[in-house]
C-alpha positions as CSV (number, residue, x, y, z in Angstrom):
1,X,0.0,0.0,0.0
2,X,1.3,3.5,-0.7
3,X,-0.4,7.0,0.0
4,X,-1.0,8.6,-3.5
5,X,-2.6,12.0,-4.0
6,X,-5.2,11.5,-7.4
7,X,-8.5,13.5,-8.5
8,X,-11.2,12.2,-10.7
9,X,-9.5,13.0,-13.8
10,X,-6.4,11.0,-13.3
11,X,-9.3,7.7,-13.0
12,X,-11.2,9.0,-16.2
13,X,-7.3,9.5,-18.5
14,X,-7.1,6.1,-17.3
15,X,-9.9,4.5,-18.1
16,X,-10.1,6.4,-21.4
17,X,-6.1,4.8,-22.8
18,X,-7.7,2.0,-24.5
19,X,-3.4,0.2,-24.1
20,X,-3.7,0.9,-20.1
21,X,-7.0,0.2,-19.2
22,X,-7.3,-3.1,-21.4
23,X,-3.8,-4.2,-20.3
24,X,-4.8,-3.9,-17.1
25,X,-8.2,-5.5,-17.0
26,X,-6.8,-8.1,-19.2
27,X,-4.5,-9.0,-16.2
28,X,-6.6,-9.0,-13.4
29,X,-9.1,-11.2,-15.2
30,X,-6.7,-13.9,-16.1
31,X,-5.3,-13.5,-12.2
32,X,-9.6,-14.3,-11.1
33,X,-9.5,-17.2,-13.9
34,X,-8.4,-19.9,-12.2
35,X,-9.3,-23.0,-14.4
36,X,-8.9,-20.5,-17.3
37,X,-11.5,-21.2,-19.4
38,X,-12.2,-17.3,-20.1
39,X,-15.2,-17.0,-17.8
40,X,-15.8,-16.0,-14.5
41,X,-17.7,-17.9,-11.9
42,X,-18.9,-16.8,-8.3
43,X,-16.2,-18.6,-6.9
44,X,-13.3,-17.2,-8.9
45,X,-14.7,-13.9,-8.1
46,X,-15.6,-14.3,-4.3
47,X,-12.3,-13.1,-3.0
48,X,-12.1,-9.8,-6.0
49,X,-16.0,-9.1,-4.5
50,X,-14.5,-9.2,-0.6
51,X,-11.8,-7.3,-1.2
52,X,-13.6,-4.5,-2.4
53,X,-14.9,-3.8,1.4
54,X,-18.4,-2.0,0.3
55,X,-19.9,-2.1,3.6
56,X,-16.7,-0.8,5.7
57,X,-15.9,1.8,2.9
58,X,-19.0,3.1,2.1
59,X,-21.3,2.5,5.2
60,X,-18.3,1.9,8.5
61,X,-19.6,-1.9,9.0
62,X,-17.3,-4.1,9.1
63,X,-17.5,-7.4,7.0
64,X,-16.8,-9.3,9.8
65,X,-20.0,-8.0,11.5
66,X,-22.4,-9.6,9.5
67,X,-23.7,-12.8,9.1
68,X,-22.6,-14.6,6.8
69,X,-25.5,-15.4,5.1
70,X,-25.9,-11.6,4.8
71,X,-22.2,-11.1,3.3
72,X,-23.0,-14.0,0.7
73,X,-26.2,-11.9,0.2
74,X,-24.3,-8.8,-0.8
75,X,-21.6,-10.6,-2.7
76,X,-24.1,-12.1,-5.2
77,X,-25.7,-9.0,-5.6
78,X,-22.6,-7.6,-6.4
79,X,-21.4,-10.5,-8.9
80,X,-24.8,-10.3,-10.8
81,X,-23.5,-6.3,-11.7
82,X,-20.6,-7.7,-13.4
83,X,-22.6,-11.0,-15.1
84,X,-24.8,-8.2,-17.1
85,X,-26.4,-11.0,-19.2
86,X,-27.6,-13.4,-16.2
87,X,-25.7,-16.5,-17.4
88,X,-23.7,-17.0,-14.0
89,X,-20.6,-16.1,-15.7
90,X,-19.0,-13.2,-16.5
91,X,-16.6,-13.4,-19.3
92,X,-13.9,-10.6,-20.4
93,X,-16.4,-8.0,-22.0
94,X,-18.5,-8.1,-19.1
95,X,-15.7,-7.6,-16.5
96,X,-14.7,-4.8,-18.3
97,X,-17.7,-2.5,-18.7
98,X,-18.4,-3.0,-15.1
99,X,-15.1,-1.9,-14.2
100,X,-15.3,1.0,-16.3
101,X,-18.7,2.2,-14.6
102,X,-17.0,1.6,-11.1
103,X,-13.6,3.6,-12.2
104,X,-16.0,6.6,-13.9
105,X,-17.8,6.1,-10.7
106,X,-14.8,6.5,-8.4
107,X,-13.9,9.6,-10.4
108,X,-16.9,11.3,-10.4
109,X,-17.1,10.9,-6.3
110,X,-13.7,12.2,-6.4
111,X,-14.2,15.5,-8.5
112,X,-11.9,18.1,-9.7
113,X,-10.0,18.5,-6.5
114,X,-6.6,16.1,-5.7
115,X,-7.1,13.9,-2.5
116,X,-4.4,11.8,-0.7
117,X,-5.6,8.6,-0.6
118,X,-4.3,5.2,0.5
119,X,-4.3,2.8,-2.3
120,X,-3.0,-1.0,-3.0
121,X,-0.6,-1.7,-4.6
122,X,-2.1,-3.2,-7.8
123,X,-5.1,-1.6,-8.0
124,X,-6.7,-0.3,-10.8
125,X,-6.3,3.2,-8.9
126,X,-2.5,2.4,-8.5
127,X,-2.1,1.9,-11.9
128,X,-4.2,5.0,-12.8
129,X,-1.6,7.5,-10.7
130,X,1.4,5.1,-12.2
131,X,0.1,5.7,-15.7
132,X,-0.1,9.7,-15.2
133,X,3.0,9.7,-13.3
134,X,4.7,7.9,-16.3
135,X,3.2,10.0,-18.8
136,X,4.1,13.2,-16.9
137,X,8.0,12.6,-17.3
């Protein structure tokens, strides 16, 4: 983890290089794709979905406070965003348009203004301050 400072357009240049953003996709997908047949189950995804921390980033609970019939609740709900067409599988094209809505949707709560942020390393918003760092030199 690093401290970064990033605004909302830093996420939207990002998202907008076509080489970057695909690249990066591209690899995190194959990382979920553990029997590698291009698709996306629940299970492959379970740990991406958890790591996201929705209900301690965006309401203070704590994962670990809910049941876990609750959390399984919220992490199908979450996979069915990403498996747009139902099928209980989300394959490349899929996993990419929801991560563009999330990144836009990151940006916009973000707005003009820089913020110092914490960040993994990794992360799509990692890569996003690594990309305009790169092409600032």
């Amino acid at each position: 983890m690093s401290v970064e400072i990033l605004d909302g357009e830093t996420i939207r240049r990002f998202v907008a290089d076509e080489a970057a953003f695909g690249t990066s996709i591209e690899g995190r997908f194959a990382g979920l794709d553990t029997d590698h047949d291009g698709l996306l189950s629940f299970e492959e995804m379970e740990n991406e979905l958890s790591s996201l921390r929705v209900l301690e980033v965006h309401f203070g609970v704590d994962n670990e406070s809910m049941r876990p019939d609750e959390l399984a609740k919220l992490h199908r709900g979450l996979f069915a965003r990403f498996d747009r067409d139902g099928d209980g599988r989300v394959d490349m094209e899929e996993f990419r348009e929801e991560m563009r809505e999330v990144l836009l949707a990151v940006a916009a709560g973000l707005g003009f203004l820089p913020v110092q942020m914490v960040v993994e390393d990794g992360s799509f918003l990692k890569l996003a301050v690594e990309r305009e760092t790169t092409n600032q030199a």
